[in-house]
FIKOLZA-1660 file (N, C-alpha, C; in steps of 0.1 Angstrom, whole numbers, plus 5000, padded with zeros to 4 digits):
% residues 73
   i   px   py   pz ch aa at
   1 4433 4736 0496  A  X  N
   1 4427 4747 0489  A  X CA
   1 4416 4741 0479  A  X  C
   2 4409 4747 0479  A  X  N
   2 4391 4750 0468  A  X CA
   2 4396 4760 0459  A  X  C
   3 4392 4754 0446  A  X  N
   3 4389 4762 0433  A  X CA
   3 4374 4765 0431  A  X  C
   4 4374 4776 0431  A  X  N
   4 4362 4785 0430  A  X CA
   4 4356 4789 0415  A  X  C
   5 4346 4785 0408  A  X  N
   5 4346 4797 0397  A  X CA
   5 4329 4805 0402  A  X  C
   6 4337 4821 0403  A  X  N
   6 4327 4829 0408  A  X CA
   6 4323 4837 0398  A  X  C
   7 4307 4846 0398  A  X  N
   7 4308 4853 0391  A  X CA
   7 4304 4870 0403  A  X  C
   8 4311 4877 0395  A  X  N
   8 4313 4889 0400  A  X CA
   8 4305 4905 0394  A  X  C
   9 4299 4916 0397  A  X  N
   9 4295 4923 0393  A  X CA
   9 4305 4929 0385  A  X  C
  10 4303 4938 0371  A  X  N
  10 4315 4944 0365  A  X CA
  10 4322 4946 0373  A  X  C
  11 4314 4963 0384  A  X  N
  11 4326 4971 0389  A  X CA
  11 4334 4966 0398  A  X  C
  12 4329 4954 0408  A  X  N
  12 4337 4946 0413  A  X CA
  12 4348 4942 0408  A  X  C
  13 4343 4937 0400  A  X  N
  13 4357 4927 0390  A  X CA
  13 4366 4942 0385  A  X  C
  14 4361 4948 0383  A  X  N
  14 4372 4963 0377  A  X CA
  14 4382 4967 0389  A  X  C
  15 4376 4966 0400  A  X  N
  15 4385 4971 0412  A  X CA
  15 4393 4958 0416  A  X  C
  16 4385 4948 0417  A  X  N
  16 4395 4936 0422  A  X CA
  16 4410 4936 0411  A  X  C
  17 4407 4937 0396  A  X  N
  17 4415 4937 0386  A  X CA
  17 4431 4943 0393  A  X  C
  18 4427 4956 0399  A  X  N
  18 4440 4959 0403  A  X CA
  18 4451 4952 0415  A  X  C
  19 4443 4946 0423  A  X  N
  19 4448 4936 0428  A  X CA
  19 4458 4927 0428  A  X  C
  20 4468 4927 0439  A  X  N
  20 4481 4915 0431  A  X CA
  20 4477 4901 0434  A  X  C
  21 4470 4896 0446  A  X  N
  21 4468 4882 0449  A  X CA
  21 4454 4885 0449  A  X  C
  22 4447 4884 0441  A  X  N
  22 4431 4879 0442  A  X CA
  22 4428 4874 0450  A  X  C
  23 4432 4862 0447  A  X  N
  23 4428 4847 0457  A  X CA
  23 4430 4852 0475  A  X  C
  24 4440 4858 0480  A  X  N
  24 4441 4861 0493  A  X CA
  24 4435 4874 0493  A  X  C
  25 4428 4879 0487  A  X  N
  25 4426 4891 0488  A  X CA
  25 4408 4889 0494  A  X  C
  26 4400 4879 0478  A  X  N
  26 4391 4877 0487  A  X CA
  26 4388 4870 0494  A  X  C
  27 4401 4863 0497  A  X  N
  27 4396 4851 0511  A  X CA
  27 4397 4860 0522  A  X  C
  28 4405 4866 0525  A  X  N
  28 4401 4880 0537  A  X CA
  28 4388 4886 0536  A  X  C
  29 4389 4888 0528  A  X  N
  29 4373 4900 0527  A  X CA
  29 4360 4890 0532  A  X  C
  30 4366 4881 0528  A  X  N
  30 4355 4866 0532  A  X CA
  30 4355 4865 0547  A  X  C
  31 4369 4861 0551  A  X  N
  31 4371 4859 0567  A  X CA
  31 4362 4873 0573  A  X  C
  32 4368 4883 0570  A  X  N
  32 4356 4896 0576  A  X CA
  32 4347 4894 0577  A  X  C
  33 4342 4894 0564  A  X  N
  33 4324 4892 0563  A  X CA
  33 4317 4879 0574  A  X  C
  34 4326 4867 0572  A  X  N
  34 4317 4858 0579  A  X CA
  34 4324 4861 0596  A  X  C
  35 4334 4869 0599  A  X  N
  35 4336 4871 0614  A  X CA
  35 4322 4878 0618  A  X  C
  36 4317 4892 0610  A  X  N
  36 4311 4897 0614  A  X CA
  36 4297 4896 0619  A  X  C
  37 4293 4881 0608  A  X  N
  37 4281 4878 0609  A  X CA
  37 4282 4867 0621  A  X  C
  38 4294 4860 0624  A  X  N
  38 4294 4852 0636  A  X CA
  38 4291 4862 0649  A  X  C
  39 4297 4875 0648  A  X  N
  39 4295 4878 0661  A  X CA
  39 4282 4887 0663  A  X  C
  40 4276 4893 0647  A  X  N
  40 4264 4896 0651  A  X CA
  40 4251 4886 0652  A  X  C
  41 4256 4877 0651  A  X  N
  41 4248 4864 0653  A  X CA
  41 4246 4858 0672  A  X  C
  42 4261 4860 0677  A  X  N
  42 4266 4856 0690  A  X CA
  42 4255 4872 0699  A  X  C
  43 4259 4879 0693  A  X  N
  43 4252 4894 0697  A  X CA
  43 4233 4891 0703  A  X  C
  44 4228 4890 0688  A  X  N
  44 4215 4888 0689  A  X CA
  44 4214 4876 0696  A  X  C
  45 4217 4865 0703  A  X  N
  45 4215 4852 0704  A  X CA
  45 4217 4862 0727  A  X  C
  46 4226 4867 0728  A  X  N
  46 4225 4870 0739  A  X CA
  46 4215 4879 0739  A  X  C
  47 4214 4888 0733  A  X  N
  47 4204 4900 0735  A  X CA
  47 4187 4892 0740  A  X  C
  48 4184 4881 0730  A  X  N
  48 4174 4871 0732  A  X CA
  48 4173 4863 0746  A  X  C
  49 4188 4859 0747  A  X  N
  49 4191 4854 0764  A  X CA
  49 4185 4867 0772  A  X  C
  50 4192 4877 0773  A  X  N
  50 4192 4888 0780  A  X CA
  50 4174 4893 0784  A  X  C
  51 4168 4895 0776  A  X  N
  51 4153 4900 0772  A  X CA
  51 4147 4882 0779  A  X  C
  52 4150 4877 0778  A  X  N
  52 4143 4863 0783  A  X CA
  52 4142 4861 0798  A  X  C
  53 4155 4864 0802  A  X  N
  53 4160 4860 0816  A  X CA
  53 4154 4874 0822  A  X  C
  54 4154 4882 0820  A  X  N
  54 4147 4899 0823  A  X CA
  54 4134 4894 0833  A  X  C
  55 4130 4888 0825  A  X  N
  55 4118 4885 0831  A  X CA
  55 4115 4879 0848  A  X  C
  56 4125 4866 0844  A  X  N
  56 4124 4856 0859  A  X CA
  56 4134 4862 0866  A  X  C
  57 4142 4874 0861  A  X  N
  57 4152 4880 0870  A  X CA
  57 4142 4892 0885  A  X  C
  58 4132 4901 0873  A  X  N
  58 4129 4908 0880  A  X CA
  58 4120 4900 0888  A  X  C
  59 4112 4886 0887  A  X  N
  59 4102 4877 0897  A  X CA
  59 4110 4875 0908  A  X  C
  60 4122 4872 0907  A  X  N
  60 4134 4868 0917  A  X CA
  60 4133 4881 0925  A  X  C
  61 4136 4894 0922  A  X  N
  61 4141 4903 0929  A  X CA
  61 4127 4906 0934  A  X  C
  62 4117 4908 0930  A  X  N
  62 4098 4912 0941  A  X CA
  62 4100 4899 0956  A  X  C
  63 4105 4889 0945  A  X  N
  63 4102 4876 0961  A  X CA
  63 4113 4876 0968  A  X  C
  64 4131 4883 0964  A  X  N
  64 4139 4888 0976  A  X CA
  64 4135 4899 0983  A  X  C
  65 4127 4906 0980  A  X  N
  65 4124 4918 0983  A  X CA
  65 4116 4915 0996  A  X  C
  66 4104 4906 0987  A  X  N
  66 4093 4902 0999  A  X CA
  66 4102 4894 1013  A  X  C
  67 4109 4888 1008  A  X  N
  67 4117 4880 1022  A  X CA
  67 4125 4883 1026  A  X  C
  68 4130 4895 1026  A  X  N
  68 4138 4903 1032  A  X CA
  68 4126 4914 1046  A  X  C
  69 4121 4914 1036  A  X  N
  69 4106 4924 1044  A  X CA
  69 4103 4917 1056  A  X  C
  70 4098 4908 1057  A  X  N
  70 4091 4896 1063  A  X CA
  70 4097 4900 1078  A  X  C
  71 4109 4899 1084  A  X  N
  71 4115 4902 1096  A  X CA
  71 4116 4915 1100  A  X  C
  72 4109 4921 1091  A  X  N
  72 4112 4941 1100  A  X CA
  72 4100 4942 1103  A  X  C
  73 4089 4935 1105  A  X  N
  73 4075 4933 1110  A  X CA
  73 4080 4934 1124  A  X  C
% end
């Protein structure tokens, strides 16, 4: 375990106040936060794959197309 000294906004600190374990309270809220950004991270990172590959996907399908054609002549 890490000892933290953080500073907090009042009304934060007013709400956290009622709190029984602080310490696990915002190491959860922590784990959330940074799950969320891992997966909207993992998200954008395929979306990027997805839009990239788009491209040489639909090149691929004009030149299956075309060689598929090629024998009904």
């Amino acid at each position: 375990m890490t000892r933290l000294n953080i500073t907090l906004p009042d009304e934060i600190a007013k709400q956290l106040a009622e709190k029984r374990n602080k310490s696990r309270f915002i190491a959860e809220a922590l784990e959330e936060k940074l799950e969320r950004e891992k997966r909207k991270k993992i998200e954008r990172l395929l979306r990027e794959g997805y839009k990239a590959s788009s491209k040489e996907d639909k090149k691929l399908n004009v030149d299956w197309e075309k060689a598929g054609l090629e024998k009904w002549d």
